[in-house]
Legacy VTK file of the C-alpha trace (Angstrom):
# vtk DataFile Version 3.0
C-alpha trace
ASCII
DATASET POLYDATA
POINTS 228 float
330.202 54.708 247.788
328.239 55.165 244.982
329.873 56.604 241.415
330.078 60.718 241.807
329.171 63.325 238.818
332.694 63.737 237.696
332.874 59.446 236.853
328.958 59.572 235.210
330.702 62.270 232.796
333.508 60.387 232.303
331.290 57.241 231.408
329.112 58.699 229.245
332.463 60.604 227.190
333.748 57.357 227.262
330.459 55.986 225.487
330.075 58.603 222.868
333.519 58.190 222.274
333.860 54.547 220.910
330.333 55.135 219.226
331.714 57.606 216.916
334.928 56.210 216.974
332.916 52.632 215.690
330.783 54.482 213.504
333.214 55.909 211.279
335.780 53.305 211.418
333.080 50.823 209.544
332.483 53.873 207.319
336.260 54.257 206.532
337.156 50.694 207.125
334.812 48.479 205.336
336.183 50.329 201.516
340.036 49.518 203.227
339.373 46.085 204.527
337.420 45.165 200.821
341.043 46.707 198.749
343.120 44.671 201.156
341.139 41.729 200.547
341.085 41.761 196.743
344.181 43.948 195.597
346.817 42.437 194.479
349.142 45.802 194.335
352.125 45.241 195.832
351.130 48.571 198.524
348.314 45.885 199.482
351.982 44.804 202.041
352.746 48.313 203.301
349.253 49.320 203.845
348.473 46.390 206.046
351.676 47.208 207.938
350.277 50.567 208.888
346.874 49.687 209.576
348.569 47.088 212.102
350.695 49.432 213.543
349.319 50.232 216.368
348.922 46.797 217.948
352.300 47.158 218.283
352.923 50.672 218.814
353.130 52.032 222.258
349.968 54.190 222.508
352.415 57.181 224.116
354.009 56.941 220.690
351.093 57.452 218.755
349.871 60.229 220.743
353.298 62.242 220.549
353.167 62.147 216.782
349.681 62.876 216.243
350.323 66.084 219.678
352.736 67.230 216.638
351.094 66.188 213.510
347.647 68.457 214.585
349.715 70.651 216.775
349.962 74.696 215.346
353.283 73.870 213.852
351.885 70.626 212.300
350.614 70.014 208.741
347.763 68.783 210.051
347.338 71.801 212.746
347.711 74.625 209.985
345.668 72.736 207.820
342.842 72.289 210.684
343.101 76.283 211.202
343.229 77.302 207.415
339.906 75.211 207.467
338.635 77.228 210.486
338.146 74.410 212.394
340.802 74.647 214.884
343.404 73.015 217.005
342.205 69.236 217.852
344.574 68.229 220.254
342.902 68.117 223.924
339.021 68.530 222.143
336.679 65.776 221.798
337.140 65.808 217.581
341.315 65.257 218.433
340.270 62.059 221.148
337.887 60.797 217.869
340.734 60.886 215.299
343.119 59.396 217.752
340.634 56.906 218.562
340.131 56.366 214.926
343.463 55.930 214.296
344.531 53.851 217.472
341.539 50.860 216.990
341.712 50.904 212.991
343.263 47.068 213.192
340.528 45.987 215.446
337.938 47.016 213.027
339.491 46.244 209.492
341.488 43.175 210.067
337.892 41.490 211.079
336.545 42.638 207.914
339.299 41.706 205.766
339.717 38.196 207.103
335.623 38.119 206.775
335.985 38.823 203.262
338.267 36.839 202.064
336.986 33.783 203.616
333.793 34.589 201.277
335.999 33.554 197.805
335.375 33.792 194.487
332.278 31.972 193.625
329.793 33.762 195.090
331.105 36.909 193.136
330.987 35.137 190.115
327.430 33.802 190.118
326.705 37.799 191.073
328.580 38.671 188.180
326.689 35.914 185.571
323.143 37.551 186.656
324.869 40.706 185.716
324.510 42.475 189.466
326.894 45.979 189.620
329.779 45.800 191.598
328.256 47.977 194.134
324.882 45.650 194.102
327.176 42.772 194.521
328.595 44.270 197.523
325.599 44.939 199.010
323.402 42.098 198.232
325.964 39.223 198.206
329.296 40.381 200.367
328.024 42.258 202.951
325.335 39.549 204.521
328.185 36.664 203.846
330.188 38.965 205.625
327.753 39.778 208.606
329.854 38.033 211.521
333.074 39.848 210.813
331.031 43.370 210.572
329.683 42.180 213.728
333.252 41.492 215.709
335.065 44.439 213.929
331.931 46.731 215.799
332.187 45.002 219.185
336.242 45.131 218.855
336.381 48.568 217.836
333.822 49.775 220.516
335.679 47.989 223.189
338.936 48.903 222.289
338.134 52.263 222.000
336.273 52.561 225.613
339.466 51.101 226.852
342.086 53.283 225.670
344.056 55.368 228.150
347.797 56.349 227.089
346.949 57.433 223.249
343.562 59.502 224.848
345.824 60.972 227.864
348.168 62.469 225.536
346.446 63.704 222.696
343.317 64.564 224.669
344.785 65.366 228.108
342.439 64.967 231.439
339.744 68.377 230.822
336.541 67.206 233.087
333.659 66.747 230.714
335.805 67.742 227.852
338.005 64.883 227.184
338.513 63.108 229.955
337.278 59.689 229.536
337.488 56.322 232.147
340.795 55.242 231.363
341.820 58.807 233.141
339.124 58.853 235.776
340.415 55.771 236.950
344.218 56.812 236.789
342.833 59.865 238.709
341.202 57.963 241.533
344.134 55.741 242.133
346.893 58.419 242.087
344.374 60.182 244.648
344.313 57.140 246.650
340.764 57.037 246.143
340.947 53.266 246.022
337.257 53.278 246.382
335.973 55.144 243.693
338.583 52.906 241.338
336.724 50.166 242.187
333.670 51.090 240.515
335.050 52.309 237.247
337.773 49.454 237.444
335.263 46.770 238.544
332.614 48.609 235.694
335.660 47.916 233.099
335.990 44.012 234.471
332.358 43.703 233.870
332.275 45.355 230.178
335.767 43.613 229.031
333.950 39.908 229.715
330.841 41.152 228.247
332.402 41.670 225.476
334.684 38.349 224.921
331.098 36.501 226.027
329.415 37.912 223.093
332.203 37.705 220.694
332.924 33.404 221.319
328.779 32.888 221.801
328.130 34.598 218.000
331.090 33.516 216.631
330.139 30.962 213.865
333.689 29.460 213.835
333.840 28.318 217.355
330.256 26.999 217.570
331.676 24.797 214.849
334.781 23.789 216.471
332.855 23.112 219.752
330.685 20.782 217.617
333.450 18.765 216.319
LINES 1 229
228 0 1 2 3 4 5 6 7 8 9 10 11 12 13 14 15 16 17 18 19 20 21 22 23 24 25 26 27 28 29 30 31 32 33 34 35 36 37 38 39 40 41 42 43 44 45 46 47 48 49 50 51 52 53 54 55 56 57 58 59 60 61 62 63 64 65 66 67 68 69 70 71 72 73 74 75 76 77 78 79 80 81 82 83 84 85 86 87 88 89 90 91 92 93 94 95 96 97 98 99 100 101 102 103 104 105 106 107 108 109 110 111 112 113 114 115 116 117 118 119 120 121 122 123 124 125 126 127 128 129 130 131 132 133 134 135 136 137 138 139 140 141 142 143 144 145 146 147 148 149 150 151 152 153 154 155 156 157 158 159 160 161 162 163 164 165 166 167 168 169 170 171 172 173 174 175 176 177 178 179 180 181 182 183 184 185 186 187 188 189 190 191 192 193 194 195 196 197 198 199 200 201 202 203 204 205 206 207 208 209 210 211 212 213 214 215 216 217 218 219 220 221 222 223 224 225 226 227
């Protein structure tokens, strides 16, 4: 049984999804990881606590407080419709900032570790030929740091397209609207639809090894440690 119109929509929400999502988490990210990897503030701590969170935060969690946080009564609700953009809970924009929210770890710890494994001399020769901060960044750190911008986008991508309770609650199951594999699939299977499951299930199987494949075949450190 081949994959029906209501699983094609699903798949391609599901794609968009964690390309946005990716998109602006490297945007947002890369600045975060970079401060966590050269403050020394002693917030550098807490703010690495929160941008962890939610590897160890039950997605349902997540999704209730953000349901209230952009909910009408929220501050981020009122604010949302003083800025006539709206409610964003069960819209696409609410499943992106939950998304953004939910695979933030998987994207900046990446960077982080891939900058500080760069250290301080090639900073300092950039600083002795008199480069800007900002050219240094550019020029020096971000090619040094290639690999990790490469794993934070295939981790935050994947973690995003696999999602389910943080997307269910804040986004809710609206065909074509918001309702992404993770759901489809929950859909099929409390259908019975065993059948159809298999598809988007098998699909996920397929996608999740993908992934890992690409992520230990480019990964500099284990080509290294296969070598030795």
């Amino acid at each position: 049984m081949a994959p029906g119109p209501d699983d094609l929509a699903a798949v391609w929400l599901t794609v968009k999804l964690a390309g946005v999502t990716t998109v602006l988490l490297l945007l947002f990210g890369t600045p975060l990881a970079w401060w966590l990897a050269r403050t020394r503030s002693r917030l550098k701590g807490p703010v690495g606590a929160v941008v962890a969170l939610p590897l160890v935060l039950p997605p349902t969690v997540l999704g209730f407080y953000l349901l209230l946080v952009l909910g009408p009564n929220g501050a981020g609700g009122q604010f949302t419709q003083w800025a006539g953009i709206g409610l964003l809970p069960f819209t696409f924009a609410g499943l992106v900032v939950a998304s953004v929210l939910y695979s933030m770890p998987f994207v900046v710890q990446p960077l982080q570790n891939a900058f500080e494994a760069i250290g301080e001399q090639p900073l300092e020769a950039a600083a002795t030929l008199r480069a800007s901060p900002l050219d240094t960044f550019f020029s020096v750190v971000v090619p040094l740091a290639r690999p990790g911008f490469l794993t934070a986008a295939i981790l935050g991508f994947a973690h995003t397209v696999g999602e389910f309770g943080v997307v269910l609650m804040i986004g809710g199951n609206i065909p074509g609207a918001t309702r992404v594999v993770s759901v489809q699939i929950y859909n099929h299977v409390e259908a019975l639809d065993y059948a159809q499951a298999h598809w988007l299930a098998g699909g996920m199987v397929i996608f999740s090894f993908v992934v890992l494949l690409i992520l230990y075949t480019l990964n500099p450190t284990g080509r290294k440690a296969r070598r030795v």
